[in-house]
N, C-alpha and C positions, 0 to 999 in steps of 0.2 A: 509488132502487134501488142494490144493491150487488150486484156481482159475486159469486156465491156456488162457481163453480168455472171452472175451460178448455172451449171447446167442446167439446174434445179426450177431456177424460177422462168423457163420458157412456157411460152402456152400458142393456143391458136392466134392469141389477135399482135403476134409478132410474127406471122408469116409475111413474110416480105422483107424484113430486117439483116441487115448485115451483124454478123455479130461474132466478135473472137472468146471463145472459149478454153480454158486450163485445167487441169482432172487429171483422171488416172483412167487409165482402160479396163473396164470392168469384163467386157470380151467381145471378141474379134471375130466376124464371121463371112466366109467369102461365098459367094452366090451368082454363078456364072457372069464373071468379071466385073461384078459389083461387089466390093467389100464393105460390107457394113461393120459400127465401131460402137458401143455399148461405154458411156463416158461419163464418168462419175465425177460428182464433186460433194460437197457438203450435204447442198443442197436438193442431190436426189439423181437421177441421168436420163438422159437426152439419146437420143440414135444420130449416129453422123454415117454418110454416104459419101462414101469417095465413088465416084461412075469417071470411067474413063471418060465419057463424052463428054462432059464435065470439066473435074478433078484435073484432065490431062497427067503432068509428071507427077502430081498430087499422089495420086492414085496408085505410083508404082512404090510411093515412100510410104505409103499405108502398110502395103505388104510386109513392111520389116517390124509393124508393130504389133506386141505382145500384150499378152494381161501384165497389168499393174506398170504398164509405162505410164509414168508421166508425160503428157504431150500439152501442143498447143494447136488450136487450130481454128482456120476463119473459113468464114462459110453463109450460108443464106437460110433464114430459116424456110420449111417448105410443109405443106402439108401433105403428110402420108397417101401416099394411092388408097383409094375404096379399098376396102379389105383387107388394111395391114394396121389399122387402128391397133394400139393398145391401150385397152381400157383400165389396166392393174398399177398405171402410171400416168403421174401430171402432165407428162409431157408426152404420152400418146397418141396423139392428133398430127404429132410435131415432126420432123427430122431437119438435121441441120447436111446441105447438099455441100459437102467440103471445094474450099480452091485453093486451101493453103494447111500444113499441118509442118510441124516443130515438132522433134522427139528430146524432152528438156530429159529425160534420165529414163535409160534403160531400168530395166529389175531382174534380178536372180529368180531361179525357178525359187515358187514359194514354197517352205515347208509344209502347209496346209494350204486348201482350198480356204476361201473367206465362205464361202456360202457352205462349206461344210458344219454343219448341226454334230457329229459324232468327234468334233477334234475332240481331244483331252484338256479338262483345264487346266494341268502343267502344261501343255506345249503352248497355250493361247496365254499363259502368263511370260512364258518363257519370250515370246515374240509378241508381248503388248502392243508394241506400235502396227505392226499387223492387226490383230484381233480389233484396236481402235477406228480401224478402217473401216467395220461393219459396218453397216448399216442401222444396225440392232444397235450397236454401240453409240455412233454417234448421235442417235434417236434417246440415249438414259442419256447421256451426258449434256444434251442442250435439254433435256426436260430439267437435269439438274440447276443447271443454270438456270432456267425457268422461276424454276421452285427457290431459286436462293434468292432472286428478284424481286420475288412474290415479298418472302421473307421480309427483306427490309423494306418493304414498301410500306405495307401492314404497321409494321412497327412503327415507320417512321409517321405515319400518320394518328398513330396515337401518343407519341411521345416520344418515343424509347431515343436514347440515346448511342449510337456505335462507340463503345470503350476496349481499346483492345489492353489485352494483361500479359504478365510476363510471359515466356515459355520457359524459362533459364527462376527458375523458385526456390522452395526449401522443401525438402522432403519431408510428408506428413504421414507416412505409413499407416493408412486406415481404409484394409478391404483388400485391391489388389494393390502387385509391388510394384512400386515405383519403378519406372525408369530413369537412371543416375547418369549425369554427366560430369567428370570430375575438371575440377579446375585447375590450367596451367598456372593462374598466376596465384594461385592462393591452396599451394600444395597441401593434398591430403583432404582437400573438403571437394564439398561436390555438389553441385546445382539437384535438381531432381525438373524430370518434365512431368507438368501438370496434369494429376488426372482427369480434372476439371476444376475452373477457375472460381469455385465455390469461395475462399475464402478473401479474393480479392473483390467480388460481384457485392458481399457484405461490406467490405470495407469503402466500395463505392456509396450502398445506401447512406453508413455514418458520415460522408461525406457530404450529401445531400443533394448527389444525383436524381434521386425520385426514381428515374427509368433508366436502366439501362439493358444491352442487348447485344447480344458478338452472334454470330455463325463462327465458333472456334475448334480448332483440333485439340484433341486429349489426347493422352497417353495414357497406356496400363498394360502395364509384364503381367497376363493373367492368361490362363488354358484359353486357348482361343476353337472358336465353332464356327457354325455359318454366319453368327448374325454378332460375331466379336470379332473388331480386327487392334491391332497393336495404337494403332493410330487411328480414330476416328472422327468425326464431326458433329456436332451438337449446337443444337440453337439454345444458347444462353438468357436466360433473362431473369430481373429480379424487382421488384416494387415496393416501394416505402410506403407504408399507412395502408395498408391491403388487410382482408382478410382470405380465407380459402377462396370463397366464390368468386372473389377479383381477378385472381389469377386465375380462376377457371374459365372465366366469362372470354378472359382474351386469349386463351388457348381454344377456347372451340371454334372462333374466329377464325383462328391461325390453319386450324387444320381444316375446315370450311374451305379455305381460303386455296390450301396446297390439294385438296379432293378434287375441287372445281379444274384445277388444269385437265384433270383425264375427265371429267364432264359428271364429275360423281356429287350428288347433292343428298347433305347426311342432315339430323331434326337441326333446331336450332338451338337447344339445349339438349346436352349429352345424358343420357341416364345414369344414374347415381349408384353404384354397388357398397355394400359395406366387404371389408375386408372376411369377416367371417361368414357370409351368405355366400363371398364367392367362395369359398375354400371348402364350404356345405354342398353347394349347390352344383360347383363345376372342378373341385378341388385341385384349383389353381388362384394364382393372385392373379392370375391375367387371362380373364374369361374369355372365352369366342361365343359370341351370343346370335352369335349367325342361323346356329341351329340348336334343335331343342334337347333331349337327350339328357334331362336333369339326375343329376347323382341324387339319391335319394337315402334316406336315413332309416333304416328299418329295427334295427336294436330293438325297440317297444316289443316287435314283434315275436321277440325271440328271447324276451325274459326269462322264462320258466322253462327253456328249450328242453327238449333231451337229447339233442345234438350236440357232440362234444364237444365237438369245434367251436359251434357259437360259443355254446357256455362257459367254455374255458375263457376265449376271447374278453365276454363279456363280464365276467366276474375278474379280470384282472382288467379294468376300466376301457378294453378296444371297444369296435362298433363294427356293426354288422350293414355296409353297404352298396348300394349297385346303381346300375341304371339301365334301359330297355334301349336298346338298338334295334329300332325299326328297319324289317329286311332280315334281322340276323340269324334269320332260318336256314340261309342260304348257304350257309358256314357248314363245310365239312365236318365229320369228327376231327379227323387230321387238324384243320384249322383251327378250330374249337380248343386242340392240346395246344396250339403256336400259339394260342392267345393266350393260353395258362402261362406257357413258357414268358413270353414275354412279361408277364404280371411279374414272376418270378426273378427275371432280369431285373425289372423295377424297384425290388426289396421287398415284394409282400411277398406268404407263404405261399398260395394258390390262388387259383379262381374258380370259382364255380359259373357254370354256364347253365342254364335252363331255357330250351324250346318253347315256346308258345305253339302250337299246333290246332287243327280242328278240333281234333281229337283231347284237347288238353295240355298239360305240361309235362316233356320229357327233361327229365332227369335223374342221375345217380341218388340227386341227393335226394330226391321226394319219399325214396323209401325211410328215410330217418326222420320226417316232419307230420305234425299232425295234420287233419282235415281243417282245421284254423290256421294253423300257418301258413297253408298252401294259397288258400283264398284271401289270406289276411295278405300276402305276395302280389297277387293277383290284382285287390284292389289298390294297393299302394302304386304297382307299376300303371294302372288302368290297361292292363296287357289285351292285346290284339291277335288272332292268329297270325303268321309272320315275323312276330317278334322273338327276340332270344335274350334273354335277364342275362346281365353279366354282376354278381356278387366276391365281393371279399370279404372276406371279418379278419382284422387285425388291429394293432393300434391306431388314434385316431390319424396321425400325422401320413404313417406310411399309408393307409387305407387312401386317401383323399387323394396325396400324391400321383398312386398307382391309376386311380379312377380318374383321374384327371389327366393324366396319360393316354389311358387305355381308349378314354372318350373324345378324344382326338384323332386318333391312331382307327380305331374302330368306324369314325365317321367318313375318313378317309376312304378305308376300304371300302365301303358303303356307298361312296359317291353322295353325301349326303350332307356335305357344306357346299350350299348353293356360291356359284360360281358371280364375279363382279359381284357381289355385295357386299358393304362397307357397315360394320358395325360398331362405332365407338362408344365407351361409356369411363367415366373413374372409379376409381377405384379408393375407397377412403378409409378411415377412423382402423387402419394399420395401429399395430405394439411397438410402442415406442423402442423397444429394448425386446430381445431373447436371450437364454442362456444357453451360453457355449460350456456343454460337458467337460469338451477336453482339459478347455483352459480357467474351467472354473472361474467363470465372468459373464456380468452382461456386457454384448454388444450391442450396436448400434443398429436399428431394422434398416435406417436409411444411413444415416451420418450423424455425427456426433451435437450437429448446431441445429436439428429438428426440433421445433416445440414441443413440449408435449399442452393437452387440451388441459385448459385452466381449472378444470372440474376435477382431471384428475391428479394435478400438483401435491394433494395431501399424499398420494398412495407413494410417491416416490419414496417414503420412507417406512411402509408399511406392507405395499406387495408390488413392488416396480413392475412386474411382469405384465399386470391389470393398466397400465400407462397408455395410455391412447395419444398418437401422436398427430401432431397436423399437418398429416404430411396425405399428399394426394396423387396418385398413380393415372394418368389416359392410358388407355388402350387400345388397340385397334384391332380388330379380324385376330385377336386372340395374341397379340403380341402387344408387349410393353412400348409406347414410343416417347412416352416420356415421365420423369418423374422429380417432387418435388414436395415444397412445404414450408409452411411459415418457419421462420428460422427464431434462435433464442436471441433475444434482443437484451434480458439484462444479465449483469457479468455475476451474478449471485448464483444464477438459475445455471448458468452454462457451470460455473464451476461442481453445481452439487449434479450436474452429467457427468462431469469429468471424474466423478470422485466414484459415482455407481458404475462406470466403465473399466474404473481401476485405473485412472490418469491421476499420477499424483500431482500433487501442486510444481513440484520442479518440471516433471513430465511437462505439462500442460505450456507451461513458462516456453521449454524449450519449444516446441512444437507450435505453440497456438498464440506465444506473446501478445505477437504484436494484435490480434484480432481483442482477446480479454483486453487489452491498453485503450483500443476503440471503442467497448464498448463502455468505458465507462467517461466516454465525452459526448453524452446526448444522442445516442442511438437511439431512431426511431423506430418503432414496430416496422418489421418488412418479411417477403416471402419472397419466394422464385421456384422456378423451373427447369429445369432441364431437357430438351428434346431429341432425339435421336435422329440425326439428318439422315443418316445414311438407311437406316432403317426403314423409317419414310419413305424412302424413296424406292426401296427394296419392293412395299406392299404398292406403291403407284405404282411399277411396273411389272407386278409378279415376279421379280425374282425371287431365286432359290434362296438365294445367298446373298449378302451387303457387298458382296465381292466382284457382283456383277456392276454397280453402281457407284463403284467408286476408281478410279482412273490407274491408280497404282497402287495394286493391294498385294497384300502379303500373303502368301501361304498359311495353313494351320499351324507352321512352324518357324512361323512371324520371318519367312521369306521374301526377300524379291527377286524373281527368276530371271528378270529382265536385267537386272544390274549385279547381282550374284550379293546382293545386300542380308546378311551383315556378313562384311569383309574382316581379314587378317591387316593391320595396320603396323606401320615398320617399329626397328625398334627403336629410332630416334625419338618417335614421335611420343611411345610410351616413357623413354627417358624425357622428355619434354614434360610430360606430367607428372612425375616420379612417381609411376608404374610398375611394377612386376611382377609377371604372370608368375603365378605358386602351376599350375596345368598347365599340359601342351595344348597350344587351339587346335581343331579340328580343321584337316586338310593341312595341317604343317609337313 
């Protein structure tokens, strides 16, 4: 017997067809000497009917079958008796009336059920090829494939070139740490895997690629969460002779392009944030503009306070601000203190809550403000009964951070980010450079090869911190998907970064040679991108986690449960590289 289609792809107008089927038994069900067989494949399952009046010996080899056998089996397709329709499935109408059936491989009792919702995600890492069996699963994983289709489709119709880069490079330590691989033949040195192909995607532009484009994996030894794995994927891409809006114009395409698979249709040009409005307005660089809930700036209000708190605040340069949570009447005291607390987890000193009610504004603190403050509150938030002011006053950084938290976290609780909606916009005119207290330096906002805007070129030498970079951030339902920027194209400009970064000329040599070497043979102006696949794909199918989305992913402690990765390696092999552990590994 040969497989003659997918369980998947039967329907009504093959009733009548002979057809052999292969799968797994999804489950087994016997009904006054009729056994029915629930038969999975790729493509979705089918009911098969062994009937003794039928089936014959068929029907007694049914009997020895379990969940999760692989079988084969030939058969006719048939239309269901009136009343046994299933309408939750394509092939509902259908059953296949069995005359022959193969059992190609038994299966051991499974450690979970597949249709169990409560396993653990260690046990469904632990037994991946399991968990891949879902149905759930194999539904992200062809949409991924989808989406990666999409991808170079797009591209390739506008140009882009597929260039793939090394993985085996030199180590640039800038941001997170490298991952090192040391070399046998060349003792004592050691490759570094890419954290992204950033500096060979430039040396394609000086090349005079124009376009090119990878779906590539990176690497980065960094504290890993839900939406950072050790190994990820990102769409690459970079353009010679561009300015920002070039590359912006074909990323909204792109994501256009990757929406429209789940049937989601976003403007055709994205809205435009400045870096500072969002950090005012949603105190985050990566707004959810889904819902409203604006952080608001009250300081003015409370210039002359006689509240200590402000005033202290405010006379050592913080700011005094909130935002109105529609609903947030609803909040316990109890709850009210979790929210303080949690403010507090955040890094600010407190929070202050205040009621809207019919009755007016409940609060501790309204005993300490005047009859102008209260109303001057009032009309800033435009309050409603129902609603409950959440305020902080601290500095400006921790203030915006925590509100921009809170106002997430709050809206959640609220139920009050409308569900399927898709809200992208960029994020721009980002600082070129911050300073890092500890290390007494500027760092890089993005990476070290961001332009800065030609307006502000003078300040680099006057107040770098004022340096506007051209670099540009998408966004999407409040999450970063991708980020990017016209890069420095001539080797004067790159070096006086290298030099505010604290890279000195030999540093730089070492590290960055061979790109400074490039750019001084006719670099063209050029920009690029970076996009987050796995991320992407996270928010196309609501996952939690990048971890649902990607096939074999690591634990938060860059584990793989299924292969016990990263292993204990012998000692020949560390003699092979002239190796030796100073610590004993773990599990020795």
């Amino acid at each position: 017997m040969k497989r003659t289609c997918y369980c998947g792809e039967l329907e009504a107008k093959d009733i009548g067809r002979e057809v052999t089927l292969e799968g797994w038994v999804n489950r087994r069900r016997d009904h006054g000497g009729v056994t029915f067989v629930d038969m999975r494949d790729r493509e979705g399952l089918v009911q098969v009917v062994f009937n003794p009046e039928v089936s014959g010996p068929t029907h007694e080899k049914a009997k020895e079958i379990k969940s999760e056998y692989v079988i084969r089996i030939k058969g006719q397709v048939s239309r269901r008796p009136p009343g046994t329709e299933n309408t939750k499935i394509k092939t509902g109408e259908i059953e296949i009336v069995a005359t022959e059936v193969e059992i190609l491989n038994p299966c051991q009792p499974l450690p979970f059920r597949l249709d169990n919702p409560e396993v653990t995600e260690e046990i469904r890492l632990k037994y991946r090829f399991l968990d891949l069996r879902r149905p759930e699963m194999q539904n992200t994983l062809r949409l991924r494939h989808r989406a990666a289709m999409e991808v170079r489709n797009y591209l390739d119709q506008l140009g882009f070139i597929n260039v793939e880069t090394p993985f085996l490079t030199k180590s640039t330590p800038e941001g997170a740490r490298d991952y090192l691989v040391p070399s046998r033949v060349n003792p004592g040195k050691f490759y570094a895997l890419p954290q992204s192909p950033q500096l060979f995607k430039q040396i394609l532009m000086v090349a005079g690629f124009d376009r090119y484009y990878q779906i590539v994996k990176c690497f980065r030894d960094e504290d890993l969460r839900a939406d950072r794995q050790p190994e990820f994927t990102q769409i690459d891409l970079e353009m010679s002779f561009v300015e920002r809006e070039d590359v912006m114009e074909v990323i909204e395409g792109l994501v256009r392009t990757l929406l429209a698979l789940i049937d989601v249709e976003v403007p055709q040009k994205f809205p435009v944030m400045s870096y500072q409005d969002a950090l005012l307005k949603y105190g985050i660089d990566r707004p959810d503009t889904r819902f409203e809930m604006l952080i608001q700036d009250v300081s003015p209000l409370f210039e002359v306070s006689s509240f200590a708190a402000f005033k202290e605040t405010l006379a050592n340069g913080g700011v005094v601000r909130g935002f109105k949570a529609p609903g947030g009447t609803r909040f316990s005291r109890k709850e009210l203190d979790s929210w303080g607390k949690r403010a507090r987890e955040l890094g600010a000193k407190g929070l202050i809550s205040i009621k809207v009610t019919e009755e007016g504004l409940q609060s501790n603190l309204l005993k300490y403000l005047t009859p102008g403050e209260i109303e001057g509150l009032k009309d800033a938030f435009q309050v409603e009964p129902g609603d409950t002011l959440f305020l902080i006053a601290d500095d400006e950084a921790t203030a915006a951070e925590t509100l921009g938290r809170l106002r997430i976290e709050v809206a959640q609780n609220l139920n009050l980010i409308p569900e399927n909606s898709y809200a992208p916009l960029w994020v721009v005119d980002f600082p070129l450079l911050e300073w890092d207290e500890a290390e007494k330096r500027y760092i890089a906002v993005h990476h070290p090869f961001t332009s800065p805007m030609d307006e502000d070129l003078p300040l680099l030498d006057s107040d770098p911190l004022k340096v506007r970079a051209k670099a540009y951030d998408v966004v999407l339902n409040g999450q970063e998907i991708g980020g990017g920027s016209i890069r420095i194209h001539q080797g004067d400009v790159q070096r006086k970064i290298f030099q505010l970064l604290h890279i000195s000329d030999k540093e730089a040599q070492v590290k960055f040679g061979f790109l400074l070497e490039a750019l001084q043979y006719g670099a063209p102006p050029h920009g690029g991108i970076a996009l987050g696949f796995d991320r992407i794909l996270a928010i196309l199918t609501n996952s939690p986690s990048i971890r649902e989305v990607i096939p074999f992913p690591k634990t938060q402690k860059a584990q793989c449960l299924m292969t016990g990765t990263p292993s204990l390696v012998s000692e020949n092999q560390l003699k092979e590289l002239k190796i030796r552990l100073t610590v004993s590994p773990e599990g020795d």
